[in-house]
Backbone bond lengths (Angstrom), bond angles and torsions (degrees), N, CA, C in turn:
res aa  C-N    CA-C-N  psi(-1)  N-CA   C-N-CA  omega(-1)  CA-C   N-CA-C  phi
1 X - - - 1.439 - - 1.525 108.31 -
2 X 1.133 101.60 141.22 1.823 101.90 -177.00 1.756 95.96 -129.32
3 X 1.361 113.31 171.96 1.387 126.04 -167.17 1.863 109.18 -84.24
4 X 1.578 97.53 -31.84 1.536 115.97 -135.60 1.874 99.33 -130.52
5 X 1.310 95.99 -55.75 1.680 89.51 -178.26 1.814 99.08 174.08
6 X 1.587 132.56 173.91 0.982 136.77 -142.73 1.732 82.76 -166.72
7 X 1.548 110.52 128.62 1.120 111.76 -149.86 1.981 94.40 -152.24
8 X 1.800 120.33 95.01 1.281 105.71 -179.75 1.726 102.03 -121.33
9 X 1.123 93.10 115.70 1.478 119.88 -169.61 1.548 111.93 -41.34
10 X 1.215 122.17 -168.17 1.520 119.81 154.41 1.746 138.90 -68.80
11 X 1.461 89.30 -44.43 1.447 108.84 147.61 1.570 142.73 -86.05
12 X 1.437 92.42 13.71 1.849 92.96 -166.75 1.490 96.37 -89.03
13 X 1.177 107.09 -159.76 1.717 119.06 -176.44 1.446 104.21 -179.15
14 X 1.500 103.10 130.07 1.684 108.02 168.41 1.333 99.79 -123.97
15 X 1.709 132.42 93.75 1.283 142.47 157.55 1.528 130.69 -90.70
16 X 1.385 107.79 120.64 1.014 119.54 164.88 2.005 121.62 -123.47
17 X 1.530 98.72 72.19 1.370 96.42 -167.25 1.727 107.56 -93.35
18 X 1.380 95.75 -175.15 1.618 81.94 167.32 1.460 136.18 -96.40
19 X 0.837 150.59 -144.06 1.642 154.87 167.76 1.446 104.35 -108.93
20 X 1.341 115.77 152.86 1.678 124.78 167.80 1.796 99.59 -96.44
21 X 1.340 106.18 164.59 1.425 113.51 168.73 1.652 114.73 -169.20
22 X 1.223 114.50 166.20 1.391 115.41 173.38 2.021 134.85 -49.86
23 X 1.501 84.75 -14.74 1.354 99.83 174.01 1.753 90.83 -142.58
24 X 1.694 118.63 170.93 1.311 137.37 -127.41 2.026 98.32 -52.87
25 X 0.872 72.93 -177.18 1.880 85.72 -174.51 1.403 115.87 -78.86
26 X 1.636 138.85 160.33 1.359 96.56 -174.57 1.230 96.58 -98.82
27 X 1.301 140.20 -122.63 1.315 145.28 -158.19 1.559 111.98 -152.65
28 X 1.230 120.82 151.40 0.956 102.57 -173.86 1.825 132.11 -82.80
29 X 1.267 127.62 -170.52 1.673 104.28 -162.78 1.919 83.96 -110.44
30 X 1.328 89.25 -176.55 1.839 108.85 169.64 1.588 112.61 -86.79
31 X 1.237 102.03 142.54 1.712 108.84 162.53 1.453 97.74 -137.29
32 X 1.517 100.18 141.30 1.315 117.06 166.61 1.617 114.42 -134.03
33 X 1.493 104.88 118.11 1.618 102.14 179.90 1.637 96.34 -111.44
34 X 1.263 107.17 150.97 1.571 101.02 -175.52 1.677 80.55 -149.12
35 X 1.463 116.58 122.09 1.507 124.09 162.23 1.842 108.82 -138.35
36 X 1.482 113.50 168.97 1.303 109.47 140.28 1.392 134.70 -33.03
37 X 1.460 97.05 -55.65 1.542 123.57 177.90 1.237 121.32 -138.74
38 X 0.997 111.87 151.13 1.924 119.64 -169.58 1.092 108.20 -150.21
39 X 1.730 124.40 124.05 1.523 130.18 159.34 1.374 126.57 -129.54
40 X 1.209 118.16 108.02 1.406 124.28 177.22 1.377 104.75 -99.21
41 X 1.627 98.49 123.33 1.589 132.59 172.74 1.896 100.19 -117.80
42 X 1.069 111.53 0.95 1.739 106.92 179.41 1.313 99.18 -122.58
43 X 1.684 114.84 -135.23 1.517 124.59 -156.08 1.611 97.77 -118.93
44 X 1.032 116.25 134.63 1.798 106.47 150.18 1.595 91.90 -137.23
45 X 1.470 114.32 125.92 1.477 122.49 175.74 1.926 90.33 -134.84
46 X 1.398 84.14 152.43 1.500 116.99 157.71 1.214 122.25 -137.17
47 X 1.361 116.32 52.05 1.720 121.67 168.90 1.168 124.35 -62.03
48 X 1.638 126.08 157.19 1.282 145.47 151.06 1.342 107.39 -53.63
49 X 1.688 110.00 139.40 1.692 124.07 175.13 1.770 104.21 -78.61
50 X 1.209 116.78 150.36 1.735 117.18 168.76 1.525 106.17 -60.19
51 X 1.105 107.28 166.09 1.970 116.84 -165.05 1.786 83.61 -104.88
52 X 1.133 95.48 166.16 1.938 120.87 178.40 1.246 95.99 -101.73
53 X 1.670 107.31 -176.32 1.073 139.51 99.42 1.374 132.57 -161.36
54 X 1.576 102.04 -176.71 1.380 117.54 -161.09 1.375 112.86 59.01
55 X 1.665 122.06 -98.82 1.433 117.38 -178.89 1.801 89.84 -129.97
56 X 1.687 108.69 51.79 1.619 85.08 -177.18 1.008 93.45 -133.51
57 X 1.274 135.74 148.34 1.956 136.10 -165.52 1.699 103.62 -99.93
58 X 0.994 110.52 154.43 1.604 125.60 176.50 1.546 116.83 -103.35
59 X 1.325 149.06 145.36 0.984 135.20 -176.57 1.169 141.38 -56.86
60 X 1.828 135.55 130.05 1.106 107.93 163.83 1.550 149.48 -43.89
61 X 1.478 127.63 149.12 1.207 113.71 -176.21 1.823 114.01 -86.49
62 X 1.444 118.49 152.83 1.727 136.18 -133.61 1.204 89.60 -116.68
63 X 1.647 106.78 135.96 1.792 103.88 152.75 1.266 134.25 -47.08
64 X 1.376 133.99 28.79 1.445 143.53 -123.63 1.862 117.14 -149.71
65 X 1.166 119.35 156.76 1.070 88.73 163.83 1.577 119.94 -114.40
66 X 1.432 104.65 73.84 1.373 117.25 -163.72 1.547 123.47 -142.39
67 X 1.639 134.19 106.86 1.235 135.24 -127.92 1.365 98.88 -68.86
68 X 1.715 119.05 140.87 1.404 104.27 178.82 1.814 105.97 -65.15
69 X 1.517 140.53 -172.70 1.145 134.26 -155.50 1.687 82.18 -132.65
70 X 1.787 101.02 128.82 1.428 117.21 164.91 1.672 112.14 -67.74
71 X 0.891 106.06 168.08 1.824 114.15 -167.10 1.750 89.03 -77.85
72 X 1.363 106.41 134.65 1.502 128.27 164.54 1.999 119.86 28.67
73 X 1.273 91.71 35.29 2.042 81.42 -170.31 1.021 117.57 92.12
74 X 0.929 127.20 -17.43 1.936 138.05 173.40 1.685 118.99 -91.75
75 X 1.254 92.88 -47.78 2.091 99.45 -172.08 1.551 79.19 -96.60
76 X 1.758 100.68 146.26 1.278 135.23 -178.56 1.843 105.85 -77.88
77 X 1.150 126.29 145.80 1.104 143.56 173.52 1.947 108.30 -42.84
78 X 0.998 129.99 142.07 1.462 118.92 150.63 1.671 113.78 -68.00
79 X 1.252 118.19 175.64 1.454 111.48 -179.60 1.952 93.72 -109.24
80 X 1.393 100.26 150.96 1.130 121.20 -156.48 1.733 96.60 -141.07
81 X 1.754 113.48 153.24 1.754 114.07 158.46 1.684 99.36 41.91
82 X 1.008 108.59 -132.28 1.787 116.94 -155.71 1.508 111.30 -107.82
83 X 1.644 99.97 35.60 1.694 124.14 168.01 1.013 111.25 -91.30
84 X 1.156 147.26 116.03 1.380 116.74 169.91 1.916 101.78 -123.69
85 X 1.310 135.73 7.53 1.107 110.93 137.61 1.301 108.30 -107.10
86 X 1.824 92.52 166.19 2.113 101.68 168.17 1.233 121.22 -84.80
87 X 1.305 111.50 160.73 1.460 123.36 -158.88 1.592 114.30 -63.98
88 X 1.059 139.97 120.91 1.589 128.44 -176.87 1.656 108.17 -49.36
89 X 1.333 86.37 154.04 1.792 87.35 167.41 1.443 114.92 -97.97
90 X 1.088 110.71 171.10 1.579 114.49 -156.87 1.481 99.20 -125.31
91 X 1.523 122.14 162.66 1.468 130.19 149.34 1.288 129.67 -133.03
92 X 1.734 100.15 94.10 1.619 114.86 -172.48 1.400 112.23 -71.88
93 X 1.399 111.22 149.25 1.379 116.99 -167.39 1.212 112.60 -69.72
94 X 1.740 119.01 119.83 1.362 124.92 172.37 1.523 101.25 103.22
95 X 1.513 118.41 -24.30 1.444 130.20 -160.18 2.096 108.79 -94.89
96 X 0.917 108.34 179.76 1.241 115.42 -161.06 1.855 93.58 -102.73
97 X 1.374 104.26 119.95 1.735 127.26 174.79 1.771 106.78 -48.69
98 X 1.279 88.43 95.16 2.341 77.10 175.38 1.035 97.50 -102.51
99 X 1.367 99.63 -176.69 1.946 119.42 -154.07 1.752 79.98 -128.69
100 X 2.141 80.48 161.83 1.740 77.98 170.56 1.078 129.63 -90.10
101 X 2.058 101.78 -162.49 2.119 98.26 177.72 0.826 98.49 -70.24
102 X 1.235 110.23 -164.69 1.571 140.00 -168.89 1.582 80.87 -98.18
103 X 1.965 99.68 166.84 1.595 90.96 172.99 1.722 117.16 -116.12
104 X 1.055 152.79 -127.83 1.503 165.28 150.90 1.297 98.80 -38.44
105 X 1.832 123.73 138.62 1.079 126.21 164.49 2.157 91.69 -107.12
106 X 1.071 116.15 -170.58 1.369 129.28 -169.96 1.667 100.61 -112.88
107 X 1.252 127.82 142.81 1.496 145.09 170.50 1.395 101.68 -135.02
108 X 1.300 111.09 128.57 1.583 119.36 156.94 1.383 109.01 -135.64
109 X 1.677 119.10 155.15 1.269 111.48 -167.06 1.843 87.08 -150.54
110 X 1.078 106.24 126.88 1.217 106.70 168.60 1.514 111.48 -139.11
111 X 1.813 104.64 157.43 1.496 112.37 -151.89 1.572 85.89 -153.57
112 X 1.671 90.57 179.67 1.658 96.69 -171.15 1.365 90.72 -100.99
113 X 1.144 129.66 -21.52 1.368 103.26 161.19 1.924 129.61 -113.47
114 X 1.223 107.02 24.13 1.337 101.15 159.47 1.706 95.64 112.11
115 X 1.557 121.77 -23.92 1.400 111.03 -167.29 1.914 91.27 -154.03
116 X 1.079 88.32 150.79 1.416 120.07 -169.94 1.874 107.15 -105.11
117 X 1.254 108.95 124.89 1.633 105.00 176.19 1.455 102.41 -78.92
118 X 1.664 102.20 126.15 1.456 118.46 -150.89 1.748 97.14 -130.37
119 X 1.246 127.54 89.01 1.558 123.22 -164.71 2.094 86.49 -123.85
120 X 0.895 122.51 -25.61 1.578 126.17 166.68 1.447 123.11 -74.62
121 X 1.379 122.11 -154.31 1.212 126.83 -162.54 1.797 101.50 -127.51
122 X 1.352 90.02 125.36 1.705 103.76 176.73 1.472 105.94 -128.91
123 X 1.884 115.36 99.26 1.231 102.82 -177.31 1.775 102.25 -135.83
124 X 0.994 80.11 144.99 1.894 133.02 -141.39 1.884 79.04 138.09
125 X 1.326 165.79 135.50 0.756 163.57 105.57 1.375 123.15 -23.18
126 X 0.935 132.42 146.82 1.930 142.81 -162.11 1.882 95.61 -97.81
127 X 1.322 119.80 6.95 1.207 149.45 -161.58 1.782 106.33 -100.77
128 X 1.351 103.78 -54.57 1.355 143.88 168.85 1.307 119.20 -41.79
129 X 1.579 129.40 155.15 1.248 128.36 151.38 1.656 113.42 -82.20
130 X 1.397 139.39 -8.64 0.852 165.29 -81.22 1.658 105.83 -158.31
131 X 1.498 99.25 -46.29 1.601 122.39 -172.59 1.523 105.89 -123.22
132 X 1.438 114.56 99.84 1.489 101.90 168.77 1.384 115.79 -131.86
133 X 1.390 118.95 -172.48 1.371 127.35 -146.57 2.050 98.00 -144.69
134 X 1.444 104.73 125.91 1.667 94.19 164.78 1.563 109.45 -155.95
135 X 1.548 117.60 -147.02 1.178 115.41 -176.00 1.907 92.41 -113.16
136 X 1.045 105.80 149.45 1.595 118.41 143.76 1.815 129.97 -50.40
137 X 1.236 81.93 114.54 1.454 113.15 -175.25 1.602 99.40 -50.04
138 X 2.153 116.41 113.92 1.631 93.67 -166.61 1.962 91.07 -101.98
């Protein structure tokens, strides 16, 4: 929470994604920005991590809105942009059983007037149940 306004540049990033691991992906975390005013020109993601398997890790999840990558065709995607679950894991023949992504992390953004100048990337998508938008609690 800021007094005055909340300000993520072109290059900035507010991530809270999840971790990859040998079993499913984790999920993604919460962000809460609460200002007068708010403008995102950069990233704020809360993605799902890629799923494993066996003893093989899946990718972490990216400031981005872009799914982290499950291990080799087997571990399921993290969820990414206007995904909000992760990809199942699969068991290819002869191949090693992966687990899935991680799923939706939570975004809330609140402003004094209800919407945030939004010219960057908000994924959990604003599309989403996942990504929402309100006024400040007076």
């Amino acid at each position: 929470m800021a007094g005055t306004s909340i300000s993520v540049g072109p290059t900035g990033a507010i991530h809270a994604g999840g971790g990859a691991h040998t079993g499913g992906g984790g999920s993604g975390g919460a962000i809460l920005l609460e200002a007068p005013a708010i403008s995102i020109h950069g990233h704020v993601a809360a993605n799902g991590g890629g799923g494993g398997a066996s003893n093989a890790i899946g990718g972490d999840a990216t400031a981005n809105d872009q799914p982290a990558p499950g291990y080799a065709g087997s571990g399921g995607n993290g969820s990414a942009g206007s995904a909000i679950n992760g990809g199942d894991g699969l068991a290819p023949d002869g191949g090693m059983a992966g687990s899935g992504g991680g799923g939706a992390g939570r975004i809330r953004i609140n402003t004094a007037s209800g919407r945030a100048d939004i010219a960057g990337i908000v994924s959990r998508g604003l599309d989403t149940p996942c990504a929402t938008q309100g006024t400040i609690a007076r």
